[in-house]
Every structure is written in C-alpha cells, then in structure tokens.
C-alpha positions as protocol buffer text, in pm:
chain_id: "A"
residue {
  index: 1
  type: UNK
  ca { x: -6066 y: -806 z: 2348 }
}
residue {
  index: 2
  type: UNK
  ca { x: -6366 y: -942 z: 2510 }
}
residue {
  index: 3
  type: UNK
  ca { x: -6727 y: -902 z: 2544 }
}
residue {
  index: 4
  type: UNK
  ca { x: -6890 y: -733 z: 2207 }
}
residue {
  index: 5
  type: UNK
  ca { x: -6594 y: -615 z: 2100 }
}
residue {
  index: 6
  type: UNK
  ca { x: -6489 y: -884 z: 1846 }
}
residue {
  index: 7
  type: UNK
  ca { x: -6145 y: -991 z: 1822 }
}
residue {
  index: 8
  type: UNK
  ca { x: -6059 y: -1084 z: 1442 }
}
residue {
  index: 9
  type: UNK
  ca { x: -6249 y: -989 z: 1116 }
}
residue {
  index: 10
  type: UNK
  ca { x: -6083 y: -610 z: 1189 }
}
residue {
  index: 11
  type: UNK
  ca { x: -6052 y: -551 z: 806 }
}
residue {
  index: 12
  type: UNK
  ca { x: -6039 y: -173 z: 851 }
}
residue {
  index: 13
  type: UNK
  ca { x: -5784 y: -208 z: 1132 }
}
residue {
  index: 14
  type: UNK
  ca { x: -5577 y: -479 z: 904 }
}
residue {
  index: 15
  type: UNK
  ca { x: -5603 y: -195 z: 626 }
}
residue {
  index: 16
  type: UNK
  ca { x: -5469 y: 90 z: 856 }
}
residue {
  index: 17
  type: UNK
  ca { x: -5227 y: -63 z: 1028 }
}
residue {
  index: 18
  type: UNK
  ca { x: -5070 y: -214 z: 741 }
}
residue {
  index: 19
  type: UNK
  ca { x: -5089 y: 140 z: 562 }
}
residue {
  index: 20
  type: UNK
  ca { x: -4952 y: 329 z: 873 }
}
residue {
  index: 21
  type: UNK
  ca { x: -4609 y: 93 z: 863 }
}
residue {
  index: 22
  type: UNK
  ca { x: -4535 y: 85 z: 509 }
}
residue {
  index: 23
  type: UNK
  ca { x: -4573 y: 439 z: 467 }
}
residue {
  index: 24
  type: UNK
  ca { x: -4369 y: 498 z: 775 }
}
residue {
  index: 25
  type: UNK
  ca { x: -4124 y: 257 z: 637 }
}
residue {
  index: 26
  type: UNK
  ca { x: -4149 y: 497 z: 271 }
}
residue {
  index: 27
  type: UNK
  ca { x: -4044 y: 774 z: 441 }
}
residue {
  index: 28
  type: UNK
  ca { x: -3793 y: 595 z: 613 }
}
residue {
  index: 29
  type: UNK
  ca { x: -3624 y: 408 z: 338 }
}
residue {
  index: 30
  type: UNK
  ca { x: -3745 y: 688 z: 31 }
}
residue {
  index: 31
  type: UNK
  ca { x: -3696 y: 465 z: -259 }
}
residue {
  index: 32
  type: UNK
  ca { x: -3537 y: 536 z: -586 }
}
residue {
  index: 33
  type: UNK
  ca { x: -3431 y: 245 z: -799 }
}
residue {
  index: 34
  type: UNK
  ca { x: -3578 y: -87 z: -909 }
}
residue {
  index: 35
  type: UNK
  ca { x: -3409 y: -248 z: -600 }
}
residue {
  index: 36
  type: UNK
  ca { x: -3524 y: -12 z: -343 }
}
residue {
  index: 37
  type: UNK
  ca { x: -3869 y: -48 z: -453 }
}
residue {
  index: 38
  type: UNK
  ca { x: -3844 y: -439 z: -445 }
}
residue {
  index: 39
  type: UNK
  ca { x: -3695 y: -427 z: -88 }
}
residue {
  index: 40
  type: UNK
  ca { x: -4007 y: -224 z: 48 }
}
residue {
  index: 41
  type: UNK
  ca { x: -4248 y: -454 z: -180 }
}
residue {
  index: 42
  type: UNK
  ca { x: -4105 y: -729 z: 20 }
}
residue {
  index: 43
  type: UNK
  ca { x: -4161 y: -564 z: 367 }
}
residue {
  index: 44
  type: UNK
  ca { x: -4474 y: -466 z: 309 }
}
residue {
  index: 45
  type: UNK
  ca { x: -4604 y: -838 z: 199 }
}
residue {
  index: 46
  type: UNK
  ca { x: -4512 y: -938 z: 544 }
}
residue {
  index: 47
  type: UNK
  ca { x: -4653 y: -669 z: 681 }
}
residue {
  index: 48
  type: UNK
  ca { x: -4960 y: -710 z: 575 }
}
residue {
  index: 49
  type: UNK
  ca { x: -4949 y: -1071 z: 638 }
}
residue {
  index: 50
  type: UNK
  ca { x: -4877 y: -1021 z: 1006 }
}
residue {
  index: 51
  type: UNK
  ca { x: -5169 y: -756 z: 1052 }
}
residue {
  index: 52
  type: UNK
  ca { x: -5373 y: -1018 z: 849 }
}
residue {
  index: 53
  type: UNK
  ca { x: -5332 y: -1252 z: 1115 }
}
residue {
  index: 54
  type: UNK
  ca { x: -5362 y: -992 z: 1402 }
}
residue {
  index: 55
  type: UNK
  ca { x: -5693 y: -823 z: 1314 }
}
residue {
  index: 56
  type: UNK
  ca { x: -5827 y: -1034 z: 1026 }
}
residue {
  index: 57
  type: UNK
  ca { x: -5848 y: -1387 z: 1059 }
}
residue {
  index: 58
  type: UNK
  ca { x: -5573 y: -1585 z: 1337 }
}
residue {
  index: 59
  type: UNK
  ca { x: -5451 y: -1860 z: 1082 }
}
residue {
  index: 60
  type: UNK
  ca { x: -5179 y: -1967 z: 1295 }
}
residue {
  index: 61
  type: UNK
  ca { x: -5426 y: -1984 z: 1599 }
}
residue {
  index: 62
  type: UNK
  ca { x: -5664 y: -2242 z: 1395 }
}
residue {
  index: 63
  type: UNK
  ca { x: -5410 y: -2419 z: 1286 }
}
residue {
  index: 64
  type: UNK
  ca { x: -5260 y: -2490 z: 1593 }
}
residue {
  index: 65
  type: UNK
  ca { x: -5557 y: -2465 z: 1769 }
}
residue {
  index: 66
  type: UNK
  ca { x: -5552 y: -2851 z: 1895 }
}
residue {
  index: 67
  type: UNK
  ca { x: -5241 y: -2840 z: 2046 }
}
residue {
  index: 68
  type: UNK
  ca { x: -5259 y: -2483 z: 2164 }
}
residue {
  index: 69
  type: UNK
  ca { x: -5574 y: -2633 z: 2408 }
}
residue {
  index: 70
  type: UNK
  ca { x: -5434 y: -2943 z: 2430 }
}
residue {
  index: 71
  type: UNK
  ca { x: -5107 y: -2824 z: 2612 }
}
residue {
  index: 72
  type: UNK
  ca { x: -5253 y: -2494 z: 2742 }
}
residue {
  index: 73
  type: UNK
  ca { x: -5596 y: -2543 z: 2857 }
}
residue {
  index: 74
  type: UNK
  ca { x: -5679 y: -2256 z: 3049 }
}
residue {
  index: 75
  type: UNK
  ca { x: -5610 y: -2013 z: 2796 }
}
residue {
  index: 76
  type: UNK
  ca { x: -5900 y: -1828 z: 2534 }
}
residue {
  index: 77
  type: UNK
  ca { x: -5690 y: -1892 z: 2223 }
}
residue {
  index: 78
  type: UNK
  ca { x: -5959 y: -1671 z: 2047 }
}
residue {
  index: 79
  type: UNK
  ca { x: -5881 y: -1394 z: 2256 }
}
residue {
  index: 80
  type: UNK
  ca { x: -5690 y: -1104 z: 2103 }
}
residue {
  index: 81
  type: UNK
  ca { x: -5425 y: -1112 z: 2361 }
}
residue {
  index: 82
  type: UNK
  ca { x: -5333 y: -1427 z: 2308 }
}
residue {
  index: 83
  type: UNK
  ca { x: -5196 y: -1376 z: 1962 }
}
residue {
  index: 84
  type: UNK
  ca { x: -4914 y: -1252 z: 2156 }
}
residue {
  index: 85
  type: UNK
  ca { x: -4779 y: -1647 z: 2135 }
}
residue {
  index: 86
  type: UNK
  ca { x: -4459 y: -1581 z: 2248 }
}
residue {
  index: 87
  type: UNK
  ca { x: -4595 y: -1442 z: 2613 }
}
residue {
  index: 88
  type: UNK
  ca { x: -4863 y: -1702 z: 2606 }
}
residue {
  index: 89
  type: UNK
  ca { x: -4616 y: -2001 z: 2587 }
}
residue {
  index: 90
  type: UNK
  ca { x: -4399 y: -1869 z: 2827 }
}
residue {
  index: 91
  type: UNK
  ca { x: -4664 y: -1809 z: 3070 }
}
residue {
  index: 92
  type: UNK
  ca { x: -4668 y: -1447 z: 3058 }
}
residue {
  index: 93
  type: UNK
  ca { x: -4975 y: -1360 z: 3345 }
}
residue {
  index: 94
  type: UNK
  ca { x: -5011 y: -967 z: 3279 }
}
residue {
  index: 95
  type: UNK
  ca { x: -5139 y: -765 z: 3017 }
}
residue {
  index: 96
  type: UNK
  ca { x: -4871 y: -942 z: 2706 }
}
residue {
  index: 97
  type: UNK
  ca { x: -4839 y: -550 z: 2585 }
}
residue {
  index: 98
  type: UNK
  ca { x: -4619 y: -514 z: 2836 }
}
residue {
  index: 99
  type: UNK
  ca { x: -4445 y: -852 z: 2845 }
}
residue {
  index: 100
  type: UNK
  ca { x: -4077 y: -902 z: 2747 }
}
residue {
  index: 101
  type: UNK
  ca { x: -4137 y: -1010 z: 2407 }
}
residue {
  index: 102
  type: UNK
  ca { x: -4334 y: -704 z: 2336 }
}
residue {
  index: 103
  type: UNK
  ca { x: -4085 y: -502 z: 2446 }
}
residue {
  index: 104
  type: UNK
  ca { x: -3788 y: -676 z: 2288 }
}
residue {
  index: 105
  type: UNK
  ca { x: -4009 y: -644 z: 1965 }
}
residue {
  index: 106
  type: UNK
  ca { x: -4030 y: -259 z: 2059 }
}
residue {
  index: 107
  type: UNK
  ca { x: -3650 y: -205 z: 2037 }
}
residue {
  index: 108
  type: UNK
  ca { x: -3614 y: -387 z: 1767 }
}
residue {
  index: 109
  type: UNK
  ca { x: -3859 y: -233 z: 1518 }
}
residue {
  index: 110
  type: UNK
  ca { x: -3757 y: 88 z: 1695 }
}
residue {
  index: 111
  type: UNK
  ca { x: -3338 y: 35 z: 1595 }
}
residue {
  index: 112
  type: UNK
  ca { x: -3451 y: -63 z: 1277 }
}
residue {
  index: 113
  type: UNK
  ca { x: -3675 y: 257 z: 1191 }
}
residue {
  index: 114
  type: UNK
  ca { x: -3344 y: 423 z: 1334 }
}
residue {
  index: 115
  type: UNK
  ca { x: -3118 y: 271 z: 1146 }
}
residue {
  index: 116
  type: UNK
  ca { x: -3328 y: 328 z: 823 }
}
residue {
  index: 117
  type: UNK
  ca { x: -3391 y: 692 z: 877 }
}
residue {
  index: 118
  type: UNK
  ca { x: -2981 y: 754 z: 960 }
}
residue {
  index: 119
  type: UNK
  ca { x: -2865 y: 521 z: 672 }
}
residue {
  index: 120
  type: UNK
  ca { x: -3077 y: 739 z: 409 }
}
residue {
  index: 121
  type: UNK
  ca { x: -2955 y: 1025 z: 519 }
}
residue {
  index: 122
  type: UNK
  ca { x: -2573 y: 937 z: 452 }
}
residue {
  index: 123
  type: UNK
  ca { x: -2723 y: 751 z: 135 }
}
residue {
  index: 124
  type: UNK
  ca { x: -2892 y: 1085 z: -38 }
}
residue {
  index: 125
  type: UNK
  ca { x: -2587 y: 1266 z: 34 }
}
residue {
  index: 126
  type: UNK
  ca { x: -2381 y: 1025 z: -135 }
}
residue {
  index: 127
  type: UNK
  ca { x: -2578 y: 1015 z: -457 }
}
residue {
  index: 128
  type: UNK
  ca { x: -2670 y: 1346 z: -496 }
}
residue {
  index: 129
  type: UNK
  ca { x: -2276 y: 1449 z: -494 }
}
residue {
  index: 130
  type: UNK
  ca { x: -2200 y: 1124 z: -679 }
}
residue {
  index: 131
  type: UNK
  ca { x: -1960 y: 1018 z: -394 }
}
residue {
  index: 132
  type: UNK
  ca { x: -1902 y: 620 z: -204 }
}
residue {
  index: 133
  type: UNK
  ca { x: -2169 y: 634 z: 65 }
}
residue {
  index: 134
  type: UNK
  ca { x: -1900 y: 608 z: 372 }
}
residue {
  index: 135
  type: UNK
  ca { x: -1975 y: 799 z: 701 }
}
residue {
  index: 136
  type: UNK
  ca { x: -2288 y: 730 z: 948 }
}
residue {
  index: 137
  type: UNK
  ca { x: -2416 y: 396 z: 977 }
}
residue {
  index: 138
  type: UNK
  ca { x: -2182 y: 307 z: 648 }
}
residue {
  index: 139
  type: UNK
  ca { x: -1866 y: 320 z: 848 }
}
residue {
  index: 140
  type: UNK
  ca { x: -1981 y: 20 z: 1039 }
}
residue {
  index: 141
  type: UNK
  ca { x: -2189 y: -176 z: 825 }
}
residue {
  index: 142
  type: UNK
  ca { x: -2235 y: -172 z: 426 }
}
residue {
  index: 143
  type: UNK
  ca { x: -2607 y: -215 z: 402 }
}
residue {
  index: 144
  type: UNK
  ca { x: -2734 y: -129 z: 695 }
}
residue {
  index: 145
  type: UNK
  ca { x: -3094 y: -15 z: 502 }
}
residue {
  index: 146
  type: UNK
  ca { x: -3130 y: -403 z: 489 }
}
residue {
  index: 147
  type: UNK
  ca { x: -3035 y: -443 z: 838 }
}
residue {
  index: 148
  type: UNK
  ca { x: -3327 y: -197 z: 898 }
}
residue {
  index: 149
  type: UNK
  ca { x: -3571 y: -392 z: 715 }
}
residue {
  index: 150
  type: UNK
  ca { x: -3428 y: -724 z: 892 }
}
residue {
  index: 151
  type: UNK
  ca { x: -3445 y: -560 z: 1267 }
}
residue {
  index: 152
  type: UNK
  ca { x: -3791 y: -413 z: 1201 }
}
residue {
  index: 153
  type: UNK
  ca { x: -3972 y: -780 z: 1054 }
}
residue {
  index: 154
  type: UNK
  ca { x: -3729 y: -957 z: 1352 }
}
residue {
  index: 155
  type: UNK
  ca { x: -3908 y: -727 z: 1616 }
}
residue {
  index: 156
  type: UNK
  ca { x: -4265 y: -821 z: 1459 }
}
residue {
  index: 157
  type: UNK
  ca { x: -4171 y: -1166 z: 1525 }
}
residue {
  index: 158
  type: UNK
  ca { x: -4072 y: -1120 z: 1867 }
}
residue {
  index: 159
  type: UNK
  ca { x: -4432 y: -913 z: 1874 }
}
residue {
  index: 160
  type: UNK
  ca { x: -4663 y: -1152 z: 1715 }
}
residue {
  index: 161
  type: UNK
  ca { x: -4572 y: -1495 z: 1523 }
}
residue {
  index: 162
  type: UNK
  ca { x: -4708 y: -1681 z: 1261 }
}
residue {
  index: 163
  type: UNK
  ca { x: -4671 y: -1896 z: 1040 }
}
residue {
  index: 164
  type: UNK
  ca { x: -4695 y: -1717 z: 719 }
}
residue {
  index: 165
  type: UNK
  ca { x: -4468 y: -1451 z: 872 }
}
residue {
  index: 166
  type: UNK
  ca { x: -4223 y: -1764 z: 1003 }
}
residue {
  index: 167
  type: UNK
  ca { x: -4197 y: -1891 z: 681 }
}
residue {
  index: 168
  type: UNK
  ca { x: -4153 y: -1532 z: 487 }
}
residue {
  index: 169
  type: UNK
  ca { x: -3885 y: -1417 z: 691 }
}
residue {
  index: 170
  type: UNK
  ca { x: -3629 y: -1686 z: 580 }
}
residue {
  index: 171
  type: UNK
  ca { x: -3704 y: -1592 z: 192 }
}
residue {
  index: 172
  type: UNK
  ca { x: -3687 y: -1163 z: 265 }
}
residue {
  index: 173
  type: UNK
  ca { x: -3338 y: -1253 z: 416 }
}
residue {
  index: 174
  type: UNK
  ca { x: -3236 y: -1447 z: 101 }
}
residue {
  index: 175
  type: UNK
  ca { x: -3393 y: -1182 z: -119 }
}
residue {
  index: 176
  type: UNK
  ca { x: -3205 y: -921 z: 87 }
}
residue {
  index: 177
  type: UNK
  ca { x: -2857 y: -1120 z: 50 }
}
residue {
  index: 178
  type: UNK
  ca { x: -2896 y: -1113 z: -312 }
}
residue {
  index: 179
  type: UNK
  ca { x: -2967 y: -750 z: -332 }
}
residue {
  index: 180
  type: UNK
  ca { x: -2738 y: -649 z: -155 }
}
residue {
  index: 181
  type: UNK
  ca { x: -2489 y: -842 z: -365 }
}
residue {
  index: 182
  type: UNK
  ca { x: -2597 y: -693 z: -704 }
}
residue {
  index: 183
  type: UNK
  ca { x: -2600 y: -350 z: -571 }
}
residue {
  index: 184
  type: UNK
  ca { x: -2201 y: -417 z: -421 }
}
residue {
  index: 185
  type: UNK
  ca { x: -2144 y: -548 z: -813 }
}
residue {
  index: 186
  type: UNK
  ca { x: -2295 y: -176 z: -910 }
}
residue {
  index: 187
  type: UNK
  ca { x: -2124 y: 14 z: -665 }
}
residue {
  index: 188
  type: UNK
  ca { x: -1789 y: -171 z: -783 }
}
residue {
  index: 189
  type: UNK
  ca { x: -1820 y: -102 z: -1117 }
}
residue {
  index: 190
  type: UNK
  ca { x: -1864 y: 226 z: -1041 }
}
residue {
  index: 191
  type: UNK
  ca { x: -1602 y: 318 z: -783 }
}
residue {
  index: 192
  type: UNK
  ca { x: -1363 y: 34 z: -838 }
}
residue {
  index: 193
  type: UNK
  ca { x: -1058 y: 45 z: -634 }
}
residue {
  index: 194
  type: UNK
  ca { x: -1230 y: 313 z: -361 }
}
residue {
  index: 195
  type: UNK
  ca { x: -1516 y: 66 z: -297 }
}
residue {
  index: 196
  type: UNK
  ca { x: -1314 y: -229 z: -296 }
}
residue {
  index: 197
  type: UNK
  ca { x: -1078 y: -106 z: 12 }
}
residue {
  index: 198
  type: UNK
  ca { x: -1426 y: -11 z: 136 }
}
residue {
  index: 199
  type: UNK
  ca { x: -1555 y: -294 z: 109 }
}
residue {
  index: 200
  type: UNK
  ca { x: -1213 y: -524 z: 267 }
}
residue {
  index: 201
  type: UNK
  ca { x: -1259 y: -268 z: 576 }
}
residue {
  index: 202
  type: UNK
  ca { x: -1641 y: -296 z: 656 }
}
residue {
  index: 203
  type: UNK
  ca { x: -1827 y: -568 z: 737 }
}
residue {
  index: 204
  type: UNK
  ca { x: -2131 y: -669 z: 483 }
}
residue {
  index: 205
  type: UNK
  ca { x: -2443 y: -696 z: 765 }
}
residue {
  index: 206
  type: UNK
  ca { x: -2302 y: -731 z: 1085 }
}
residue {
  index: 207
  type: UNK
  ca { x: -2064 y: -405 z: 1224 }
}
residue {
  index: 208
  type: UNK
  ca { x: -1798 y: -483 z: 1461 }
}
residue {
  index: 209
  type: UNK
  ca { x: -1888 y: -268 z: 1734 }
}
residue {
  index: 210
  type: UNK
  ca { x: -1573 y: -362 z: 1946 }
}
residue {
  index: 211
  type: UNK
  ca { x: -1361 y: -170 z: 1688 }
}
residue {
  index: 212
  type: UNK
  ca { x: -1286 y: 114 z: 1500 }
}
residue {
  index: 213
  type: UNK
  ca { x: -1550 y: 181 z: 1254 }
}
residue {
  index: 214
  type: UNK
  ca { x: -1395 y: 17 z: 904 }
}
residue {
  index: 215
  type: UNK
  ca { x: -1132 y: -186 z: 1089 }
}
residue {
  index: 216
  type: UNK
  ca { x: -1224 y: -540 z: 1013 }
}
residue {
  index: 217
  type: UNK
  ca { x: -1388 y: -692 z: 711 }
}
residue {
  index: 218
  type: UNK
  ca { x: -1655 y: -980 z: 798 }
}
C-alpha cells in the first residue's frame, strides 16, 4: 500500500479477516467436544495474531526494523508488501502475492482446509453410527483434523511470519500431540482390540503414501 492508503492500524480488516478464517475453519472442523473446541481456540489465537501483525500494527517489522535496513537498505519496511518477509529476504522483485512463498502458503492452507472438510466427513459418520472412524483420510493417517490445523498455520507461515506466530506454532504442535494422545486413550477404551490393530496399521500424523493405506504403523 502506498500513498494515502495507510498500511497498518487496519483494525476493521484485522477483525474481518480473522472472523472470515475461523469461521471457515468452524465449518470445516464443526466442533463437538471439549477437545475440538480447544483445538479451534488454539487456531484461532494465531490467527488473529498473524492478521494482528498484517493489518494492525507490524511488531515483527519494528522489532527487527534495524537490521531489516541495515542488511536491506533499499527496501520500505513500512510498506504492506513487505510483510511478505519471506519474498523480501529472498529478493523476491514482483508483486510478493504472487511469489513462491505465497503460493506454497496457498497449497498449504488450501490441503489443510481439504483435509479438514474430508476428515469430518468420515468423522460424523463414525459417531453418529457409533463405529471406529476408518475410511477417507483415516485409512492413511489417524488424526488428520490436526494435520489440517498444522498444514493451514504452516501455510500462514510460509505467507507472512512473525514472531508471535514463530513462537506459537511450536506450542499448537505440542498442544496438538497431547490431544491427540488423550483422544487415542478415549477411542481405546472404547473400541479396545478394533482400535488397537487400527492403530499398529496407521500411522499417528504422517500417512505413508508409498503404501497401502493401513500398511505400516509410524
């Protein structure tokens, strides 16, 4: 953004933005329990982080604003564009919307959204006929809502970095880990022996594309 356009103190874009994703994400994820409702509290703290910092006030930007000119002179670091840190580093020269980080971030949040969306799907069945959530996304991966949420903030990294968002992302992955963990202790306890085969067949986070859906437990 140049001329009178300002480029930060966007409250009302920071507010719609924000609103736009975790809603999206809502009807994505549609949750029901305790946990679900932690796992999209969590996403949508770093959400609104991030579109604090890209319409609202550029923390990151200020606080590495010496170095930023120091090493990169010619650049406005004010400049809305140049939020986009990842192109700016690199030396990205066209419009950063369309640089590669921007459009790595696009397939990421995209997969993710995916990912959610198909994962529910399987996931409603499952619990509305009481039965081991096993076909879809579930043949290849055991949580792959998590992997959603993980894929979606990793693409809004790629997108726009920060420092708040940096240091978040470690801590959502931890909280993640351990919820998927106590909802594999539920699941157990509920379908004992069925989940447990499941669960030696199909990786935890990461499926195993070069194989048979369910052939090797990671």
């Amino acid at each position: 953004m140049s001329g009178a356009v300002p480029a930060y103190g966007l409250w009302l874009f920071v507010a719609i933005n924000s609103a736009v994703f975790i809603i999206f994400a809502f009807s994505f994820f549609r949750p029901r329990t305790k946990r679900d409702w932690r796992s999209l509290g969590a996403f949508s703290a770093f959400i609104v982080a991030l579109f604090t910092e890209m319409y609202g006030f550029p923390l990151t930007i200020y606080v590495l604003s010496g170095w930023l000119q120091a090493n990169y002179p010619g650049i406005d670091w004010l400049a809305h564009d140049s939020g986009h840190l990842l192109e700016m580093l690199f030396g990205w020269k066209a419009n950063p919307h369309f640089g590669p980080f921007h459009l790595l971030s696009f397939a990421f949040i995209g997969g993710g959204f995916v990912l959610l969306s198909r994962a529910w799907r399987v996931l409603y069945q499952a619990q509305r006929t009481r039965t081991l959530a096993r076909s879809g996304p579930y043949a290849r991966i055991r949580h792959p809502q998590y992997a959603g949420f993980v894929l979606i903030l990793t693409g809004f990294l790629f997108q726009w970095p920060t420092i708040l968002t940096l240091a978040m992302f470690p801590v959502l992955l931890v909280m993640y880990w351990r919820l998927a963990l106590s909802e594999e202790r539920e699941v157990e306890a509920e379908f004992g022996g069925a989940y447990r085969r499941y669960a030696a067949r199909v990786p935890r986070f990461i499926p195993q594309f070069s194989q048979t859906p369910g052939a090797k437990h990671a």
